[in-house]
N, C-alpha and C positions, 0 to 999 in steps of 0.2 A: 404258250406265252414265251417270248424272249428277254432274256435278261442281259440289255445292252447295255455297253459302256460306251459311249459315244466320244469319247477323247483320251485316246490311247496314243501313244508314241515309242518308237522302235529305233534301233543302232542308225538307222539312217536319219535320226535328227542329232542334231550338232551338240546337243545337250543332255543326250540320252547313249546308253550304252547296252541295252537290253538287247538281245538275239532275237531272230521272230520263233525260234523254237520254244523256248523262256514263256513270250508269250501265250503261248500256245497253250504250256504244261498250264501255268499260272491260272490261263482263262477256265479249263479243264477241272483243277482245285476249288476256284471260286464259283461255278458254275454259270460261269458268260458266255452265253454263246449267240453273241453277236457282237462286234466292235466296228467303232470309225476310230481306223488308223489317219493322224492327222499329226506328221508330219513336218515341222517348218523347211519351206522350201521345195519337199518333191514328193513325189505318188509312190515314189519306186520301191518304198518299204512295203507301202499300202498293198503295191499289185503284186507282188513276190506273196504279201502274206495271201491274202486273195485266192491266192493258188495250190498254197498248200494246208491251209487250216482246214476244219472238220465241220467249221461253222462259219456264218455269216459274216463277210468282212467288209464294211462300207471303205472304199476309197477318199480319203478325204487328204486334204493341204492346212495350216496352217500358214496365211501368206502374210509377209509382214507390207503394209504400205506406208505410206509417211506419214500414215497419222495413227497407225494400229495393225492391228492384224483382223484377217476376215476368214474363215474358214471356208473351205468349199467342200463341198461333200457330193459324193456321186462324178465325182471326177474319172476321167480318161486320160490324162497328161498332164504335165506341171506345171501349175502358173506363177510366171517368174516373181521373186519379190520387187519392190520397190516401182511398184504401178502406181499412176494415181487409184483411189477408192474404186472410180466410176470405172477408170478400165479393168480394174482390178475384178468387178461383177460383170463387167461385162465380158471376160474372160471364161468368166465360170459361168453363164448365160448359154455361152458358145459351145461348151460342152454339158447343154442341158440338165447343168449342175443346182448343186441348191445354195445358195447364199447362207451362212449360220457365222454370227457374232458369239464369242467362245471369250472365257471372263469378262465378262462384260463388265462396265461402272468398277471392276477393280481400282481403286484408285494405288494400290500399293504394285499393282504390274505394267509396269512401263509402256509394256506391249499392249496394252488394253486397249481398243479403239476409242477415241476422241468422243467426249460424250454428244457433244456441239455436233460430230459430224454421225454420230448414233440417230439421232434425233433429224438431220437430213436427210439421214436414207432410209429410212424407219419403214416406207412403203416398199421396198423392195428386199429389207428382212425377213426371209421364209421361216428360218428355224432362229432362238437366241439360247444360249445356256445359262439354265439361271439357276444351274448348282454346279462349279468346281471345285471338286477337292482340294485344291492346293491353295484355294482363296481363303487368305486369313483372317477376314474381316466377314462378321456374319450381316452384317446389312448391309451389305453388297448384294449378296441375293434378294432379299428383301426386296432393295432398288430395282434390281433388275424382275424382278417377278412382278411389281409395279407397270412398268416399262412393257413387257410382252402382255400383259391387259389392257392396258393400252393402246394398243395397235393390235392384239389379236394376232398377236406372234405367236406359232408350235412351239413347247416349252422343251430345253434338251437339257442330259445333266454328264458330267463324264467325270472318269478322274481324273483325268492328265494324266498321268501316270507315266512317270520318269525312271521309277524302279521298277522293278516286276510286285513287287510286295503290296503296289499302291491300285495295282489294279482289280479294279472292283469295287473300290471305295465309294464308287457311287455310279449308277446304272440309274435306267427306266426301264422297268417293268412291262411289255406293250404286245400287241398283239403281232403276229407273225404278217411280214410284209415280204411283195415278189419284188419293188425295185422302189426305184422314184419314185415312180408314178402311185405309188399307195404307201409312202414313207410317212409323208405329214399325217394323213390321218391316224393312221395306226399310230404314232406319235404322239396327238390329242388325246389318244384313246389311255395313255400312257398314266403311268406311276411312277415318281421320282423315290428313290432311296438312295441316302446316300450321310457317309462322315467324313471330315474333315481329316486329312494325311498330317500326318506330326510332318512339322515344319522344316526338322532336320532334312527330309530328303530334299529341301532345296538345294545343301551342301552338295548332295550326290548330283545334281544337277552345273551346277557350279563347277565343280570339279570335272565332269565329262566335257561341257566346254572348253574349260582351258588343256583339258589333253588332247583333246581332236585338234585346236589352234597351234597345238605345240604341234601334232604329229604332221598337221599339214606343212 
């Protein structure tokens, strides 16, 4: 069985400061051994880690669009932000990727996709995550675990995980898979565990933004 974290983030996001080494050890302590690196904005942390970790490392983006952010997973190259939704899937279509809405019905995450346009795309939803650690609000999940019964969306959980300390805080438990093509199931087949990250490391996140803005 695998004990993945399905939203993890590394020094190559704008908000995060974390080495892929870090993660590495981290995943190693916790006993994760499999992650979707997801990024805002590029794969490039994803396939660097990809390459050197000891275990499973799904490529994935965080892409923000004008109405929210969309995950793509099983990625091969970077989907730019600021597409519309439809190109935005249709992006990751192209690279026989998988579609996954990542905090979902947050209403406290800005980033959250649009519930109105949740509820538009709902048919072309492959995966939704209906446990993030860093969601402060416990009927958000709720909602969103609602939401994927309702359409028969694969359920995903991850921590986010902005600091190295946060990862792990919440994984699926699931059966060992060879790629895409047996990701969902093994997924279904899955077990969410997971707790909520003390709030603080928003700060940390916060902070790693405005020093990247300044360095830039």
């Amino acid at each position: 069985m695998l004990k993945a974290d399905l939203h993890v983030h590394t020094e190559y996001s704008m908000d995060c400061g974390t080495p892929l080494h870090t993660i590495i050890e981290r995943c190693q302590e916790r006993g994760i051994n499999c992650l979707a690196i997801a990024d805002h904005g590029t794969v490039e942390g994803a396939l660097e880690l990809q390459s050197i970790a000891p275990f499973k490392v799904i490529v994935a983006e965080e892409i923000l669009t004008p109405y929210g952010e969309i995950m793509g997973m099983f990625l091969k190259e970077s989907v730019p932000n600021g597409l519309s939704v439809e190109e935005t899937i249709a992006c990751i279509r192209a690279q026989d990727g998988i579609v996954c809405i990542p905090h979902a019905l947050d209403v406290l995450r800005p980033s959250a996709l649009d519930p109105k346009v949740m509820e538009e795309i709902a048919q072309e939803i492959e995966v939704i995550e209906v446990f993030n650690a860093r969601s402060l609000l416990p009927h958000s999940s709720e909602k969103v675990l609602a939401f994927a019964r309702k359409y028969d969306i694969a359920q995903s959980a991850g921590s986010d995980a902005h600091v190295p300390s946060s990862i792990g805080n919440a994984y699926v438990e699931m059966p060992a898979f060879v790629g895409r093509g047996d990701f969902i199931q093994a997924l279904r087949e899955g077990r969410i565990t997971g707790r909520r990250t003390n709030p603080l490391t928003h700060f940390a996140s916060a902070w790693n933004k405005l020093k990247n803005r300044a360095w830039r």
